[in-house]
ROKEGU-705153 format. One record per residue (C-alpha): residue in three letters; chain; z, y, x. Coordinates in Angstrom, 2 decimals, always signed. Layout:
<pts>
{'Ala'; 'A'; {Z; Y; X}}
...
</pts>
This chain:
<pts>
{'Unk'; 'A'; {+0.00; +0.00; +0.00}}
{'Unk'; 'A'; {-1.05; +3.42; +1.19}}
{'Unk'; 'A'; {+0.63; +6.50; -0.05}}
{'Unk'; 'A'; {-1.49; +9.81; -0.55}}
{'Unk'; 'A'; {-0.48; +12.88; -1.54}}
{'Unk'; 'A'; {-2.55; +15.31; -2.85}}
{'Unk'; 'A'; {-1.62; +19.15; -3.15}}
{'Unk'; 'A'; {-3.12; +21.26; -5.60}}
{'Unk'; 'A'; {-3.00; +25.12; -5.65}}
{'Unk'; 'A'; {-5.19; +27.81; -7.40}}
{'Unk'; 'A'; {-8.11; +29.53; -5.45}}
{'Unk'; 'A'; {-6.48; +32.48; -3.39}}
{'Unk'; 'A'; {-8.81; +34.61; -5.87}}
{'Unk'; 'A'; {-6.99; +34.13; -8.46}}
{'Unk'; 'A'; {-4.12; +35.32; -10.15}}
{'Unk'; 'A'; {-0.77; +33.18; -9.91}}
{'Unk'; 'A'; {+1.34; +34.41; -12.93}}
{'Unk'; 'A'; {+3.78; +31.80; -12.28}}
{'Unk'; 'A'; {+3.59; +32.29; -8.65}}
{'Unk'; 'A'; {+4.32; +36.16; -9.52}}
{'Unk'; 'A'; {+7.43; +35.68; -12.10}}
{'Unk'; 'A'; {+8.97; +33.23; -9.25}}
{'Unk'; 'A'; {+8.58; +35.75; -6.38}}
{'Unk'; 'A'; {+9.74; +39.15; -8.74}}
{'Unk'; 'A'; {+12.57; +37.06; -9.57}}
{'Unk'; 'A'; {+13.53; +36.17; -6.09}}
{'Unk'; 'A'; {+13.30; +39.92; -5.39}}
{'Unk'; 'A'; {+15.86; +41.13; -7.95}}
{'Unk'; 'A'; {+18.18; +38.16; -6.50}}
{'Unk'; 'A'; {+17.97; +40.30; -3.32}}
{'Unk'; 'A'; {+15.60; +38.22; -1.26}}
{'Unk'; 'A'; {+13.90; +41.41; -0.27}}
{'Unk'; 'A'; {+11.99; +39.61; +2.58}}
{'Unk'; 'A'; {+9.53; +37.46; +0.37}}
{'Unk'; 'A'; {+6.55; +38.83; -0.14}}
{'Unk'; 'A'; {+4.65; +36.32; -1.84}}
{'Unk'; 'A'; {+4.85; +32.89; -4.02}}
{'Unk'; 'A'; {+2.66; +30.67; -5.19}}
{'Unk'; 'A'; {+3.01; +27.55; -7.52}}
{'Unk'; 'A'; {+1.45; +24.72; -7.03}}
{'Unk'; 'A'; {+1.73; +20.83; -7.57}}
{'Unk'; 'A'; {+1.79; +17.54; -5.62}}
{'Unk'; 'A'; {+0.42; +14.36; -6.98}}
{'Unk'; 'A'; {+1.87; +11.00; -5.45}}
{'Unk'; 'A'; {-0.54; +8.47; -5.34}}
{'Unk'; 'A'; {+0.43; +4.69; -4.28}}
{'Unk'; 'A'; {-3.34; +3.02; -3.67}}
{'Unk'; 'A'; {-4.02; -0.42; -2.48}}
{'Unk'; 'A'; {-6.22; +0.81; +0.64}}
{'Unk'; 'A'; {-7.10; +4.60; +1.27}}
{'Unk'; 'A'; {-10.58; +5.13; +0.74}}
{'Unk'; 'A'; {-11.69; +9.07; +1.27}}
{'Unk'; 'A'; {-14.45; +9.35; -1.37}}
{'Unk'; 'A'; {-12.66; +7.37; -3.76}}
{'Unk'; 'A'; {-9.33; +9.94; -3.83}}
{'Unk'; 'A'; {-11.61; +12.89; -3.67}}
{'Unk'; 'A'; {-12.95; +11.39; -6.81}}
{'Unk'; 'A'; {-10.14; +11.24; -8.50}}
{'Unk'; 'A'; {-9.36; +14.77; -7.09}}
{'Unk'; 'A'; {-12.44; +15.94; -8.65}}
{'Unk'; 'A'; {-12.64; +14.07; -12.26}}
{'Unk'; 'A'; {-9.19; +14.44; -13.30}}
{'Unk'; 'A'; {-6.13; +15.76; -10.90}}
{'Unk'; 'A'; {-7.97; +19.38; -10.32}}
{'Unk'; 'A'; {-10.25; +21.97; -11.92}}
{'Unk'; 'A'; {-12.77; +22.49; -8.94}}
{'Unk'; 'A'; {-13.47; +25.37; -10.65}}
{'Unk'; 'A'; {-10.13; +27.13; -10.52}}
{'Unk'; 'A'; {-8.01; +24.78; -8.04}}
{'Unk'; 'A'; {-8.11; +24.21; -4.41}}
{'Unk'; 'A'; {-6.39; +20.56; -3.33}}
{'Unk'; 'A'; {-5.33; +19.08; +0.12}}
{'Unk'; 'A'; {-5.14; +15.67; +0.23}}
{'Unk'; 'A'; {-2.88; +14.21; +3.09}}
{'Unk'; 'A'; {-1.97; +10.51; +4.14}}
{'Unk'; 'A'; {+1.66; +9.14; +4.22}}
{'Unk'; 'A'; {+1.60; +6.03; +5.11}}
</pts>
């Protein structure tokens, strides 16, 4: 078993609401230093043998919008 984990974020071009609540909330608490968040998510994957195309498939049909979303997809073990 191979797990992959795949991280998907929105397109630096676009507008993070969530990513922009979280970070003017951090600011009121006094952590004057951040500057920026942004919200993503991870995706755990548990696959019988890692196979490039096949997650990037996946990826691409179902666990991101291409359109909107930007994903890194990274090999545990």
């Amino acid at each position: 078993m191979t797990t992959v984990r795949v991280y998907v974020t929105l397109k630096p071009s676009l507008l993070d609401s969530a990513g922009r609540t979280v970070a003017g909330a951090l600011q009121k608490l006094g952590y004057d230093e951040l500057h920026q968040a942004r919200i993503g998510k991870l995706i755990e994957l548990q696959v019988e043998e890692y196979e490039p195309a096949r997650v990037k498939e996946m990826c691409d049909k179902l666990l991101a919008n291409p359109v909107i979303e930007d994903y890194t997809i990274e090999v545990v073990a």
